[in-house]
C-alpha positions as CSV (number, residue, x, y, z in Angstrom):
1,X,65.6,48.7,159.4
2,X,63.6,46.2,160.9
3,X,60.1,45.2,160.8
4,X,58.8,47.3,163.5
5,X,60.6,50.4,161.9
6,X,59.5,49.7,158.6
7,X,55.8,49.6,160.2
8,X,56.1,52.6,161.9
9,X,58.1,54.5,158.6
10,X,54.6,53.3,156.6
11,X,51.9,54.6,159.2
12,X,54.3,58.3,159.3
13,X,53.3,58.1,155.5
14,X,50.1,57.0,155.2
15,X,48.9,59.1,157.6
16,X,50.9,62.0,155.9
17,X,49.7,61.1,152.6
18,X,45.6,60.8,154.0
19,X,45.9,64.6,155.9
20,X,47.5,66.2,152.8
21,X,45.3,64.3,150.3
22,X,42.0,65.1,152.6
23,X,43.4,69.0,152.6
24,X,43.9,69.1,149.1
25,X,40.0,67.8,148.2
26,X,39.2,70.8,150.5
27,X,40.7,73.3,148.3
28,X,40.1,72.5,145.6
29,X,36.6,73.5,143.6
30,X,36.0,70.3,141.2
31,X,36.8,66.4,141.8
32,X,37.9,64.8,138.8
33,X,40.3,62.3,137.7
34,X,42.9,64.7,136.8
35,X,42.6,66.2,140.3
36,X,42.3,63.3,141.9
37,X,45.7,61.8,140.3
38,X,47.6,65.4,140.8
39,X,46.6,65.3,144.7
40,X,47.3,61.8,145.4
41,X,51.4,62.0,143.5
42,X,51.5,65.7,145.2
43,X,50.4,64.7,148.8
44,X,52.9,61.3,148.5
45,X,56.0,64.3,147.4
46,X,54.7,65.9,150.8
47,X,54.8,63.4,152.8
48,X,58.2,62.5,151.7
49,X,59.1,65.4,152.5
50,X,57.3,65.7,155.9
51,X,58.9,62.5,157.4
52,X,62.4,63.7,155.8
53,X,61.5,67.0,157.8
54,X,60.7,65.2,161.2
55,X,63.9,63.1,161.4
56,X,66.1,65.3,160.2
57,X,64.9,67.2,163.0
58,X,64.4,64.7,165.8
59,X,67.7,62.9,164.5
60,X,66.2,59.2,164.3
């Protein structure tokens, strides 16, 4: 990898981690630290698994 790959690899995750992080504040009824923590590690496992998704399926 090189620094342009490991720029775009971030921004894939970041902006994984803000959609599924904003969707998960959505759904659920109270904000508190507890939440907050559980969203942020599950939203990070998903978009792990989003960008494993996308090349495994586009190849790069």
């Amino acid at each position: 990898m090189n620094g342009r790959t490991t720029l775009l690899a971030t921004a894939e995750l970041l902006a994984w981690w803000t959609a599924l992080a904003v969707l998960w504040l959505v759904f659920i009824s109270t904000v508190d630290t507890l939440e907050l923590t559980v969203g942020a590690a599950v939203a990070g496992l998903g978009a792990l698994a989003a960008r494993a998704a996308r090349r495994s399926v586009t190849g790069r």
